[in-house]
LOKOL-690915 format. One record per residue: residue in three letters; x, y negated, z of N, C-alpha, C, O in turn. Coordinates in steps of 0.05 Angstrom, whole numbers, padded with zeros to 5 digits, always signed. Layout:
BEGIN
ALAXYZXYZXYZXYZ ...
// end
This chain:
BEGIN
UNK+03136-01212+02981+03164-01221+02976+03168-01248+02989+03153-01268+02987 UNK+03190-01247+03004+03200-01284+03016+03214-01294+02999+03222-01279+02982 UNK+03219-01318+02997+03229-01327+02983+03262-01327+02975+03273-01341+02959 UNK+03270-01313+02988+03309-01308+02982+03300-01278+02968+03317-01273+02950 UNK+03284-01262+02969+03273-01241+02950+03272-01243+02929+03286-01231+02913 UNK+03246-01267+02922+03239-01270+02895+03267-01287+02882+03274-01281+02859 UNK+03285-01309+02899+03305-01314+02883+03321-01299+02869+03328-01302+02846 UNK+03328-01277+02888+03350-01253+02874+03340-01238+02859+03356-01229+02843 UNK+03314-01229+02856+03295-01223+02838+03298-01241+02812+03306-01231+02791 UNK+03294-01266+02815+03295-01285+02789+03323-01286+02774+03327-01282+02750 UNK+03342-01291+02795+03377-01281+02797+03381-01264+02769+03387-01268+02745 UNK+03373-01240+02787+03379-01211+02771+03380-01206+02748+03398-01200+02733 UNK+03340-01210+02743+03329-01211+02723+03335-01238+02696+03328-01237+02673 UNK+03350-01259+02711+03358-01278+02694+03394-01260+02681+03402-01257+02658 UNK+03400-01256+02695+03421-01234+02684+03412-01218+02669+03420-01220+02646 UNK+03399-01200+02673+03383-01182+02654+03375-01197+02626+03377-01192+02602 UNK+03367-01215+02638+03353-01230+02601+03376-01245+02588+03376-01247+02563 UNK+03394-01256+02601+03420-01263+02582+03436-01248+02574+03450-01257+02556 UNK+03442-01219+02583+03452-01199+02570+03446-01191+02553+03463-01181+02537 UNK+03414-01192+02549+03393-01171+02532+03401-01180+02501+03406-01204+02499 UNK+03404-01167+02479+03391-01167+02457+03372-01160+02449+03366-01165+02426 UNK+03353-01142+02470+03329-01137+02453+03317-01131+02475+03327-01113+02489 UNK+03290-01147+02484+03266-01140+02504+03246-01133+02496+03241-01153+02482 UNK+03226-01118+02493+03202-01106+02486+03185-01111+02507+03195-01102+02527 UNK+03158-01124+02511+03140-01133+02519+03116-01119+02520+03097-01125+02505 UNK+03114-01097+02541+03085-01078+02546+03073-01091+02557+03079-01112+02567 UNK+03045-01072+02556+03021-01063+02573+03020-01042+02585+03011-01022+02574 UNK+03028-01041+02605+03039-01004+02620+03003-01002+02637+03004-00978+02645 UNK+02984-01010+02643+02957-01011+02656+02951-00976+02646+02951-00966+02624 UNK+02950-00969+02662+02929-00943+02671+02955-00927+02668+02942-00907+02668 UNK+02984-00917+02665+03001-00904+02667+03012-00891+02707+03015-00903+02728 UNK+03013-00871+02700+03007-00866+02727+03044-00858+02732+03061-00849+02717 UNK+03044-00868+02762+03075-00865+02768+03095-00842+02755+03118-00846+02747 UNK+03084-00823+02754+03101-00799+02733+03109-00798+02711+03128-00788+02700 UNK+03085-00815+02703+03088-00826+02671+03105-00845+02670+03118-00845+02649 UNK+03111-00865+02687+03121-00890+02689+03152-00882+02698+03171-00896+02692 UNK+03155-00859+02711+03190-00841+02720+03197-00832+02691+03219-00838+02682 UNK+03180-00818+02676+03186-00808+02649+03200-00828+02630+03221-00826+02617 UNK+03176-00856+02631+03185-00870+02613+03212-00884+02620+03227-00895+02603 UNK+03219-00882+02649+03243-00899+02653+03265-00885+02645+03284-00894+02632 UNK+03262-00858+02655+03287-00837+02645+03298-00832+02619+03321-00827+02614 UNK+03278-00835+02603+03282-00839+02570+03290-00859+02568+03309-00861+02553 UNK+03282-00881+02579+03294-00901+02561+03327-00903+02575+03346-00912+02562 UNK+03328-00895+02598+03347-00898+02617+03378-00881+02596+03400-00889+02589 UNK+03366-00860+02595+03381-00846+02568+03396-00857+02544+03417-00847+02536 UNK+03386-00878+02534+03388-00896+02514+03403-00925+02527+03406-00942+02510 UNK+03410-00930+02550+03416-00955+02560+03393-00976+02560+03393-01000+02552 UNK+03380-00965+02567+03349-00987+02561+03335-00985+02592+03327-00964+02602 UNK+03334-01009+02604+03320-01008+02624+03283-01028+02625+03271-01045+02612 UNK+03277-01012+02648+03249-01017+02641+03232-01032+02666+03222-01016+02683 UNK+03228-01055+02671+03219-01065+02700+03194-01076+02703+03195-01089+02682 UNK+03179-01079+02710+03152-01089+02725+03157-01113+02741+03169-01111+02763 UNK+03150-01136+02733+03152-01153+02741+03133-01176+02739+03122-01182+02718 UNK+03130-01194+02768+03116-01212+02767+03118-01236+02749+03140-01247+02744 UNK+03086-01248+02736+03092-01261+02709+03114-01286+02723+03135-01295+02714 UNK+03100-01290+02741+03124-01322+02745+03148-01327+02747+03162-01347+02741 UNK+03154-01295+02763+03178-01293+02763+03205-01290+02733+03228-01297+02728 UNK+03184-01276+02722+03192-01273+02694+03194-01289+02679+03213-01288+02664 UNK+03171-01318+02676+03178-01338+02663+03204-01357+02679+03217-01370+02663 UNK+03210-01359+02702+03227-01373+02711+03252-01348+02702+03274-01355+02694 UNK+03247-01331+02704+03279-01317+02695+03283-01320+02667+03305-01323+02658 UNK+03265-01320+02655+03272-01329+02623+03288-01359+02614+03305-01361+02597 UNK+03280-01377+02629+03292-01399+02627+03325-01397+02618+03344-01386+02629 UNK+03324-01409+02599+03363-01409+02588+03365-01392+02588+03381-01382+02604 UNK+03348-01374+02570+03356-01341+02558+03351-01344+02539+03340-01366+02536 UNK+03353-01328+02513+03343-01324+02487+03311-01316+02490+03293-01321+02475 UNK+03310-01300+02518+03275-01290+02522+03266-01311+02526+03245-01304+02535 UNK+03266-01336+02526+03249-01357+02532+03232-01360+02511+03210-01366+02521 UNK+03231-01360+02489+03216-01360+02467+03189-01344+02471+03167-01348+02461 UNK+03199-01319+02492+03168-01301+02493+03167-01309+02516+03168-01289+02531 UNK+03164-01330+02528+03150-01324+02555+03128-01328+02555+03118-01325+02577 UNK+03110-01334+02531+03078-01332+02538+03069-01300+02537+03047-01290+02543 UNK+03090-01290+02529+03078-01252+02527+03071-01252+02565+03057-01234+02574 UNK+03082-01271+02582+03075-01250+02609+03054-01259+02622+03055-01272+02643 UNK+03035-01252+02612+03003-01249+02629+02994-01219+02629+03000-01200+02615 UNK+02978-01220+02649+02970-01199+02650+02996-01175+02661+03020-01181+02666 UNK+02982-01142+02665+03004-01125+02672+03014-01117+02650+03001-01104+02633 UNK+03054-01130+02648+03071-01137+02638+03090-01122+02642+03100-01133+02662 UNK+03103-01102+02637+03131-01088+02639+03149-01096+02608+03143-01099+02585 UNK+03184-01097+02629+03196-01112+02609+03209-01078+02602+03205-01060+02618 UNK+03225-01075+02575+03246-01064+02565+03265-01070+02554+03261-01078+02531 UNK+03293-01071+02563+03306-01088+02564+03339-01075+02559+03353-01065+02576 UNK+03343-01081+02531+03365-01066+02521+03392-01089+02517+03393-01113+02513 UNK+03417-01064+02522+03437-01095+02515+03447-01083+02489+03461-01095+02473 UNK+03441-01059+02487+03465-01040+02466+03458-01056+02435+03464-01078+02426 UNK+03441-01028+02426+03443-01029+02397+03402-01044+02396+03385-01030+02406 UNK+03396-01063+02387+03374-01075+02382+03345-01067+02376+03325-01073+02390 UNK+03346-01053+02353+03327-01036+02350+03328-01008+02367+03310-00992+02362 UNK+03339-01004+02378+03342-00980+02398+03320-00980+02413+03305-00960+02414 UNK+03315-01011+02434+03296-01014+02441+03266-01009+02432+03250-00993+02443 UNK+03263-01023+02415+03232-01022+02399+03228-00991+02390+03205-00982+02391 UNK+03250-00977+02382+03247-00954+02372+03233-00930+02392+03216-00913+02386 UNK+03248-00937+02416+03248-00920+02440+03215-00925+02444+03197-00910+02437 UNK+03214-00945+02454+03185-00956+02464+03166-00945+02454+03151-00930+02467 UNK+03164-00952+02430+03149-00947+02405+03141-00916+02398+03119-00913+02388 UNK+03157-00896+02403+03161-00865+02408+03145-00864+02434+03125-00850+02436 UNK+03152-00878+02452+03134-00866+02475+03107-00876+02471+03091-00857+02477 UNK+03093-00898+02463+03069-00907+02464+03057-00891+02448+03033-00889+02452 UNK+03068-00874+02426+03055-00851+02412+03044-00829+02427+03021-00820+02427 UNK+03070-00821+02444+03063-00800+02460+03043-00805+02483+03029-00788+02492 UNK+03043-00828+02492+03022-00839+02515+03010-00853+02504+03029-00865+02496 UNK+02990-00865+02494+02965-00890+02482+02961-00905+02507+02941-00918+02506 UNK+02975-00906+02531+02966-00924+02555+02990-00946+02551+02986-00970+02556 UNK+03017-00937+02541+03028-00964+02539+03026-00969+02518+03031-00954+02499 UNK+03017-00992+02517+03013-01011+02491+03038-01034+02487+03042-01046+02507 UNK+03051-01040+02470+03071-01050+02453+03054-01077+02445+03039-01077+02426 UNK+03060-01103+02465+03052-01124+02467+03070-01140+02441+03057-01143+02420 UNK+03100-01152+02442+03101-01173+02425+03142-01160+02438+03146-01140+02453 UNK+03161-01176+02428+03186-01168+02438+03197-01198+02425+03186-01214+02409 UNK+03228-01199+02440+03250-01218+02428+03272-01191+02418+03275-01170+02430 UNK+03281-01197+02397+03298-01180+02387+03329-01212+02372+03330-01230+02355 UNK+03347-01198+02393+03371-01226+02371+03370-01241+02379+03392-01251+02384 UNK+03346-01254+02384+03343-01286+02391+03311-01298+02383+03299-01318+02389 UNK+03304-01274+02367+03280-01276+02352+03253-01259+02368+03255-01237+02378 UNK+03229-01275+02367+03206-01274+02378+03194-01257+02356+03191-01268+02334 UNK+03183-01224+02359+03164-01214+02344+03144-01202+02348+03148-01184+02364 UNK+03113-01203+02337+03095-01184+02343+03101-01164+02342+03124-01156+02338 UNK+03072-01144+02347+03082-01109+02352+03081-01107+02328+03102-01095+02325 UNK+03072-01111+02305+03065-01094+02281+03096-01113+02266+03096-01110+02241 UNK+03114-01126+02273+03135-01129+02272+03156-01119+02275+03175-01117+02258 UNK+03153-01109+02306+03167-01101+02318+03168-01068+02308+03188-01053+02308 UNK+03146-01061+02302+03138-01035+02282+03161-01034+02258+03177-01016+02256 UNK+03161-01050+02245+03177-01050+02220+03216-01047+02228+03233-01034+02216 UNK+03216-01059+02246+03241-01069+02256+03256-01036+02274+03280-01030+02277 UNK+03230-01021+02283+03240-00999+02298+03249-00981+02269+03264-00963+02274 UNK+03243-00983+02247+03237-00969+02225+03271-00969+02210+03279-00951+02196 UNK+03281-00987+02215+03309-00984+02209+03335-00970+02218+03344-00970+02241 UNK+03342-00963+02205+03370-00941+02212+03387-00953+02236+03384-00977+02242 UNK+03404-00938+02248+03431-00950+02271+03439-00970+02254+03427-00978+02234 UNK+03462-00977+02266+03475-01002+02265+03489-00986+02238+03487-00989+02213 UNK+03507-00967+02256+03533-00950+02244+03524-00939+02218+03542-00933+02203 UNK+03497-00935+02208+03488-00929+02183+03480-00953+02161+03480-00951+02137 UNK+03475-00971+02174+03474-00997+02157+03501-01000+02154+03509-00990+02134 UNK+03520-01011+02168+03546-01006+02164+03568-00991+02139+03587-00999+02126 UNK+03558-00971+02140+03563-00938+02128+03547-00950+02097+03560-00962+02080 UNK+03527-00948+02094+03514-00962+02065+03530-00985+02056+03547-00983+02039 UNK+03523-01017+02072+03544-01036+02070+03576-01028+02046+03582-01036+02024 UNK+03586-01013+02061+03602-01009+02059+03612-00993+02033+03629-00999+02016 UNK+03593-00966+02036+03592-00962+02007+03578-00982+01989+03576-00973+01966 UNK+03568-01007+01992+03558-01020+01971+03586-01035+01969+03594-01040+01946 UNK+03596-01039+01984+03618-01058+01977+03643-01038+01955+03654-01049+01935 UNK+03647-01010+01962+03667-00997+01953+03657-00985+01918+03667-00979+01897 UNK+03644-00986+01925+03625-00967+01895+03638-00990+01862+03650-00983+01842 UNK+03630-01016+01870+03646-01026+01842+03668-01020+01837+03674-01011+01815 UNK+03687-01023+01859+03712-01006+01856+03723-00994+01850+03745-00998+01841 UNK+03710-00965+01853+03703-00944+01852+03707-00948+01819+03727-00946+01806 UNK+03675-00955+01811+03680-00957+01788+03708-00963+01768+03723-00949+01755 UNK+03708-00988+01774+03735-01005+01765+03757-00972+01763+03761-00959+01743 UNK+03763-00969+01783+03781-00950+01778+03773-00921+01767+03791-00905+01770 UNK+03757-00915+01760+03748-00897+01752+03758-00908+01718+03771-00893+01704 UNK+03748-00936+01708+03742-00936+01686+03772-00944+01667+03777-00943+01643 UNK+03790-00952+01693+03817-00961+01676+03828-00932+01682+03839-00927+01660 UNK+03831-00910+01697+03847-00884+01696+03831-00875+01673+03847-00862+01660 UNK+03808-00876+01659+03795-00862+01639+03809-00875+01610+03809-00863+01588 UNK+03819-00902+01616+03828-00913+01588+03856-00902+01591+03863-00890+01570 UNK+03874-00902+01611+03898-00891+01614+03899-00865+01603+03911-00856+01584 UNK+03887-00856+01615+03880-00830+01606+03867-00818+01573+03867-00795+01565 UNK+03857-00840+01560+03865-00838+01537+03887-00841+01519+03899-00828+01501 UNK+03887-00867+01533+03911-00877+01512+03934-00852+01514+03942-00841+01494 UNK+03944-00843+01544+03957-00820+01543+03958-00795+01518+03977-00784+01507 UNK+03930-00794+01515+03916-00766+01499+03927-00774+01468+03936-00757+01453 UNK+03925-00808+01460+03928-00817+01433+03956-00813+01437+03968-00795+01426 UNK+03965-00827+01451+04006-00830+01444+04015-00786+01444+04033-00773+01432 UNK+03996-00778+01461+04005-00743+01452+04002-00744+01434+04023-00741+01422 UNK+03981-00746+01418+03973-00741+01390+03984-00747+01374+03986-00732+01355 UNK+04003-00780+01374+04015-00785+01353+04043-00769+01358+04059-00767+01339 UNK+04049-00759+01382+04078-00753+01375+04074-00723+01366+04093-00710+01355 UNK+04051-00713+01369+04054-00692+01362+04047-00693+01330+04055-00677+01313 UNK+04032-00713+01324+04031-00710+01295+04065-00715+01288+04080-00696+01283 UNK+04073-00741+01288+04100-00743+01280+04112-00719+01283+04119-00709+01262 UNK+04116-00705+01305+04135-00683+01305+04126-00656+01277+04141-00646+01260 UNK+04103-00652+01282+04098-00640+01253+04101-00648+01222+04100-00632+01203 UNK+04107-00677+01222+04115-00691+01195+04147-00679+01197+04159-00674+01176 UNK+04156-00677+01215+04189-00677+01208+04196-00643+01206+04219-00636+01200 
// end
């Protein structure tokens, strides 16, 4: 690479990491190119892109990103994943494939803004979409409510039953 290469390289990838909400930090070593087309297409699927990249370049693209926090994850052979969508999407995805292959290994990730190990980053894939936390949220917010009105139509609804009662008793007194 010359050097107007690796700039637009750094460029790019500095775009890439200020977009990102969530980067996942492999070990892709012994994955053989087919495997490595597989894993991109899947993640590619998901809006998740997946790059190989030199460590230096990577630590200078991190600079004034949220990924700066992990830039000691890049030693060694380093592939980034690199999501803008939904957060855990990333880790999730990744995480699914390193099952199915044991050659990529699930190094360390930034998720948010936040720096986490794998057995972190484990817990973090473990949570629902967005739109289903949301969806819960939401019923937690509505459910007292819920109640509430449940419990004053039930008094209404007595008192209704008593004022029948008395008029029907009255009407039988007369």
């Amino acid at each position: 690479m010359n050097r107007t290469e690796k700039e637009q390289a750094v460029t790019g990838l500095n775009s890439a990491f200020t977009d990102a909400r969530a980067v996942v930090f492999t070990e892709y070593k012994g994955l053989t190119v087919a495997e490595m087309t597989d894993l991109r297409v899947i993640l590619r699927k998901s809006g998740i892109d997946y790059k190989v990249v030199k460590n230096t370049l990577a630590k200078r693209s991190s600079i004034g990103t949220s990924i700066e926090i992990g830039k000691d994850a890049f030693t060694g052979m380093v592939g980034v994943a690199i999501g803008k969508n939904d957060p855990v999407d990333v880790p999730k995805k990744i995480l699914e494939y390193s099952k199915k292959n044991e050659k990529l290994k699930v190094l360390s990730g930034v998720v948010e803004g936040a720096f986490y190990s794998e057995k972190e980053l484990v817990k973090i894939a473990g949570l629902p979409p967005k739109e289903v936390l949301l969806s819960q949220m939401a019923g937690l917010f509505t459910a007292p409510i819920g109640r509430l009105a449940f419990g004053l139509s039930a008094t209404v609804a007595r008192f209704a039953h008593a004022m029948n009662g008395l008029l029907e008793k009255k009407k039988a007194q007369q």
